[in-house]
N, C-alpha and C positions, 0 to 999 in steps of 0.2 A: 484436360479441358483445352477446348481451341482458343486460342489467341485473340485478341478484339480484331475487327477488322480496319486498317484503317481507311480513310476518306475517298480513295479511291475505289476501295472494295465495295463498300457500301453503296457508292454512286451506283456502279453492276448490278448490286442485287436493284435497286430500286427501278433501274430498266427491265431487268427480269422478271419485277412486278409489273409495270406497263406493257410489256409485250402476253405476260401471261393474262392479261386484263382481255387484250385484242384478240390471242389464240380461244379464248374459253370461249367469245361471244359469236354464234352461231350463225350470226347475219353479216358480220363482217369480214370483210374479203382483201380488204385493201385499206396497210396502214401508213399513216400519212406521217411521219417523222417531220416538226415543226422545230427546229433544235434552235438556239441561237449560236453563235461563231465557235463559243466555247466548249459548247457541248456535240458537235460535228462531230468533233476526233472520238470522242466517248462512244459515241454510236457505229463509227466504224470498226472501234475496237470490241466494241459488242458483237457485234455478227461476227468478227472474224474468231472470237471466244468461243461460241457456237460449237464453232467444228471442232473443238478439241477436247481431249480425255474428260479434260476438270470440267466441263458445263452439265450441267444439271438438267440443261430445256432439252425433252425428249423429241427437238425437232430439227431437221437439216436445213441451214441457211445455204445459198446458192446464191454468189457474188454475180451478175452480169452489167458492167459495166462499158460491154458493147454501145458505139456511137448511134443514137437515133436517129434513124431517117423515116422519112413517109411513108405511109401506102403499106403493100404486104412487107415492105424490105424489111421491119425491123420483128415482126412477125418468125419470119425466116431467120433474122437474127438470131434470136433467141432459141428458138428450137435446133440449129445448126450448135449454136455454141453451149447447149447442154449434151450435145450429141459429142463434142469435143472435150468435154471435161471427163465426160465417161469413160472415153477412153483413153485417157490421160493415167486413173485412177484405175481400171479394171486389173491390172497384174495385184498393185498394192492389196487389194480387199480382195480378191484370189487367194492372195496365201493366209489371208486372214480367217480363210475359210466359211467365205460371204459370196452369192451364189453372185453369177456376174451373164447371167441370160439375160438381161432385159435390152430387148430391141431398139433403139430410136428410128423415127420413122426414114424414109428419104424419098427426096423429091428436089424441086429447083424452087418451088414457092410454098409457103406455108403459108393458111391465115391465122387470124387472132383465137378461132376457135381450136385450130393445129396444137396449138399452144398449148390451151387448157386439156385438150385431150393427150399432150405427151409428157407436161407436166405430171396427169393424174398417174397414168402409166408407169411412171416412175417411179413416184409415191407409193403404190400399189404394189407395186415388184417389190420394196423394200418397208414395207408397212410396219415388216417384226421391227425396226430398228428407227424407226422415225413414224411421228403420230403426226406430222404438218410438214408438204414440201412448200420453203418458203423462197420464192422468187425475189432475189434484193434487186432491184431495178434502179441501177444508180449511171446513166452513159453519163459516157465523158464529157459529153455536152451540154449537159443538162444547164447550165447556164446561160445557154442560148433556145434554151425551147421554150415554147409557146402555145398558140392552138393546135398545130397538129400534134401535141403528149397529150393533151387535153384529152383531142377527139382520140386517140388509139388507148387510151385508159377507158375513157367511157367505152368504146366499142367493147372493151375485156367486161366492164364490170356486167355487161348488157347480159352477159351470155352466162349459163347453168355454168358455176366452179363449185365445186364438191367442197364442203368442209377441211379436206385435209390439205386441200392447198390454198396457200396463201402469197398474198404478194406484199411487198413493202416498197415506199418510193421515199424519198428525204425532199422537202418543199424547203425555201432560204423563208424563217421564222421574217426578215424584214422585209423581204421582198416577192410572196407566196404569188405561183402559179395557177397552183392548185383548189383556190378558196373556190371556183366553183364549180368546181367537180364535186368537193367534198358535200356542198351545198345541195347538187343535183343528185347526192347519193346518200344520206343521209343515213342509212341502215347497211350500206356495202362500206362506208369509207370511214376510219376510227380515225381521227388527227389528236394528235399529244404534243403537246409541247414541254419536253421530260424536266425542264427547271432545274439542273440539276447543280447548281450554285457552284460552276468548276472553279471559279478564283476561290470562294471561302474552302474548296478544297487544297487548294494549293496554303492556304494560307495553315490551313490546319496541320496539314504535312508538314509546311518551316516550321512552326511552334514545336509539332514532336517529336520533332526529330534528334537522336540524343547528339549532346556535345554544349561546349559551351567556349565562348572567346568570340571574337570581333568577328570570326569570320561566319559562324553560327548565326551570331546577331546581323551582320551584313546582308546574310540569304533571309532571314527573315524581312527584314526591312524594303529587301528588292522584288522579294513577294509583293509587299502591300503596294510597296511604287507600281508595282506594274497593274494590279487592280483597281487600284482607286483611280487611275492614270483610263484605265479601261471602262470604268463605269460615271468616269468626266467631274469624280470629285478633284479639283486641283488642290483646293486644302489640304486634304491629306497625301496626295501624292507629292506637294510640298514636303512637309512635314516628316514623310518617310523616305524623301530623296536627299535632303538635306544631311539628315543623319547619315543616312548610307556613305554619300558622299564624304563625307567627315572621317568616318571609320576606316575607307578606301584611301583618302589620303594620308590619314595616322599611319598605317601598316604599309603604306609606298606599295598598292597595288594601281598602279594607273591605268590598268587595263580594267578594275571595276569602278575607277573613277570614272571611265567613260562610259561604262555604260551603264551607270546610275544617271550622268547626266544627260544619254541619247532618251531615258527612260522620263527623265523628265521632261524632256523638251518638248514629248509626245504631251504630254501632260498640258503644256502648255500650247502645244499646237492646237490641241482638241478644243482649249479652251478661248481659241483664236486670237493670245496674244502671241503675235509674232514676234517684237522686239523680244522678249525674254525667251523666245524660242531658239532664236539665232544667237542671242547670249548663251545658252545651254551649251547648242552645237560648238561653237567656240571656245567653251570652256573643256567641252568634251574633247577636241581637239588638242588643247593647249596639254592636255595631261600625255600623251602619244606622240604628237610630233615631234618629230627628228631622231626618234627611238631607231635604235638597230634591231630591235625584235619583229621578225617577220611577221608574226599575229599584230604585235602594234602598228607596224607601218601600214597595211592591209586598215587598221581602222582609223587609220588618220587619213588615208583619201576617204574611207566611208564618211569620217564626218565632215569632210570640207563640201561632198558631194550634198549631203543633208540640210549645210549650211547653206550651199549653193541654190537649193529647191526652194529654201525659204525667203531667200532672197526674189527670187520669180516670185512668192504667192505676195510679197510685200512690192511688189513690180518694180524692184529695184536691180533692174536687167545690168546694168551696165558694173553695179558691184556681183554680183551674179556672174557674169561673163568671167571677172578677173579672179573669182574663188575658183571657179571652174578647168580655166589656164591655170592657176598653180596648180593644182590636184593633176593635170593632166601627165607630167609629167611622172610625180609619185605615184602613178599608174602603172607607169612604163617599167620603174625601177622595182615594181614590185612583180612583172611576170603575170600580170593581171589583164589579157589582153582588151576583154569586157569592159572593164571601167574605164580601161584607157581611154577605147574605142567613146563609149558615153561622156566622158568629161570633154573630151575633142568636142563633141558634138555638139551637147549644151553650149559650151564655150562661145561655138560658132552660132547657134540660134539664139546665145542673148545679147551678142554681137548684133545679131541681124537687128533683133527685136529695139536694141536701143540707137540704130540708125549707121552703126559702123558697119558698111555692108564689106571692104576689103577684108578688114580682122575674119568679120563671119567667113569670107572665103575659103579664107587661111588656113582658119581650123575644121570648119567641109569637108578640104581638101585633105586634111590630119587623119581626120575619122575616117574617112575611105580609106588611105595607105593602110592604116591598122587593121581594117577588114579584109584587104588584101591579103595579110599576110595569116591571117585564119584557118581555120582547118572547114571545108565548106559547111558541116555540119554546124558548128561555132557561127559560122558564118551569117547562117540563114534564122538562127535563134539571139541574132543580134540585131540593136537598131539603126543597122547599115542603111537599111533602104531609107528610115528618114533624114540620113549626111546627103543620102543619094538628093533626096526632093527638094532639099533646104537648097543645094549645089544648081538646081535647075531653077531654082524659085527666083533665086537671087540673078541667073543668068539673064530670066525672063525679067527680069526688072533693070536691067542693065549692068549688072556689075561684072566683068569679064565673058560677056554676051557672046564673044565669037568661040569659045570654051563649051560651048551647050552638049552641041552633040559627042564630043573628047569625055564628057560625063553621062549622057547617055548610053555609049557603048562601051564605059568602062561599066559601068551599073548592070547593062545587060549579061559582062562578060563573066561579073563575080555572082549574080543571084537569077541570071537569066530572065528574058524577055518580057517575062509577064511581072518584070517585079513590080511598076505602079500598078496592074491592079492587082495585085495581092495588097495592098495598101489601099486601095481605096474598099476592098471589099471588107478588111479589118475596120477599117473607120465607118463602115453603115451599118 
């Protein structure tokens, strides 16, 4: 007899019934994945199940996470980049003894119709072995689109797609795009929102899991802190942090002291008391600092940095600035050039922010050296260019004002010429 499945497994099969819901229904074409934060990862790990031995759906998912652009470009995208996967895969299912003649077409522009007829094509070549080719359409940008995904989705659904293909797209359950498309298509577009309660899975997992002693009891306890913490009951993320905590300092784990109480602090952030948040941080702190263990020291600038943010949302810039200065250092000693780089920075903007415009210079001028010494790539995925703006902002306001352009073409010289607007184009 097979084994129960546990909480995870079962979440699977239950998408397996929602997606079998979508594939059976003869009118629909295009399903609208409505997930909330938690259940994202579920669904990606869904499709990617799919393509292997153990899945049971007799249909082929096809990941294209190509960036969307306008017009025919992303038309062409899509049909190029199934024409690349093919070929990617053709030796592998060759020897498998899987016929491997299917054509993609070629040309320099495809349209939306291109699409559905090389889609179908494909589907059809390989029918013995797949009943739905299913297009997962997730670009990398998809948090930046708008009306034109809108319009190049309508213009797909407009058009004759055969039963055997399908398309799937992922809408943010808080923040939907797509509500009127699904609205304008009411028979092509299936939207679900899969519920799929992933904290009570976690939560079910700690409780099963065999063993017993503090440490058992700990993961369970840091389970429910992070749930109840996440769905903004603070009561019980009280309640389940305090214990934890307790257990973590009984057994001299200070590395789960802290992050029982980084887990509470969220708890209370959420719940917009800031003084007991910044009491959390700090206490999260006090279990770590001064430790010689590199994971410790590593989160003793994490929590001074966290302390430090809460200090800004309580606009208390100027104690803000000097958490910020001390961490900076414990940045440096920890080979951390990133944090380094950021606690300079902060330091220096809640300098500015509480009218010390020297100090903020001082550390401007901290946080560029650091980015200097970066590797460019490091470089250009750091928040160099805002030490950069803050170092001209303050110039323009008079504070070392003959200095301007010395920071100009030092700025030019580490992220090049267009770095203000690559910053202004990120802030619109």
């Amino acid at each position: 007899m097979a084994p129960p499945k546990n909480p995870i497994e079962k979440r699977f099969d239950k998408l397996a019934e929602l997606w079998t819901e979508f594939a059976e229904n003869d009118d629909a074409r295009l399903l609208r994945w409505l997930p909330d934060h938690d259940s994202l990862r579920m669904i990606d790990l869904f499709v990617e199940l799919q393509n292997e031995e153990v899945s049971e759906i007799p249909d082929l998912f096809v990941r294209f996470s190509d960036p969307f652009s306008e017009g025919p470009d992303y038309s062409s995208t899509l049909v190029r980049s199934l024409a690349e996967k093919y070929d990617e895969i053709q030796q592998d299912i060759a020897e498998e003894g899987i016929p491997t003649e299917w054509q993609p077409p070629t040309s320099d522009v495809f349209t939306t119709e291109k699409v559905v007829e090389t889609f179908t094509s494909f589907q059809q070549a390989y029918a013995s072995i797949m009943e739905h080719f299913v297009a997962v359409l997730v670009p990398e940008n998809s948090h930046q689109l708008g009306g034109s995904w809108h319009a190049w989705l309508s213009e797909l659904l407009s058009l004759e797609i055969p039963p055997s293909v399908r398309f799937m797209v992922i809408d943010d359950a808080e923040s939907p795009v797509l509500t009127e498309l699904a609205e304008q298509n009411p028979e092509r577009v299936l939207s679900i929102a899969p519920e799929l309660d992933m904290p009570g899975a976690y939560e079910q997992i700690a409780a099963e899991a065999p063993g017993s002693g503090p440490g058992h009891d700990f993961r369970q306890l840091y389970v429910k802190l992070n749930n109840a913490a996440g769905k903004g009951d603070l009561e019980s993320a009280k309640t389940a942090g305090e214990r934890a905590i307790v257990i973590a300092a009984e057994n001299n784990w200070p590395y789960l002291v802290t992050a029982a109480q980084m887990a509470l602090a969220a708890a209370y952030l959420g719940a917009g008391q800031i003084a007991d948040t910044i009491a959390c941080y700090q206490a999260a702190n006090a279990a770590v600092a001064g430790s010689e263990d590199p994971a410790e020291q590593k989160l003793d600038v994490q929590t001074r940095m966290a302390e430090g943010s809460a200090h800004i949302a309580d606009e208390q810039y100027g104690t803000a600035a000097d958490v910020f200065a001390n961490a900076a250092p414990l940045a440096e000693k920890t080979d951390d050039a990133t944090s380094h780089l950021e606690c300079s920075r902060m330091a220096g903007y809640c300098f500015e922010v509480d009218g010390q415009a020297e100090e903020a210079w001082q550390w401007g001028q901290q946080a560029v050296d650091v980015g200097a010494a970066m590797t460019a790539e490091d470089r250009e995925a750091s928040t160099l260019p805002y030490a950069g703006q803050m170092l001209i902002r303050l110039a323009d306001n008079g504070t070392n004002a003959d200095q301007k352009q010395d920071v100009q073409d030092r700025m030019e010289q580490l992220l090049g010429a267009e770095w203000e607007q690559t910053l202004e184009e990120a802030a619109s």
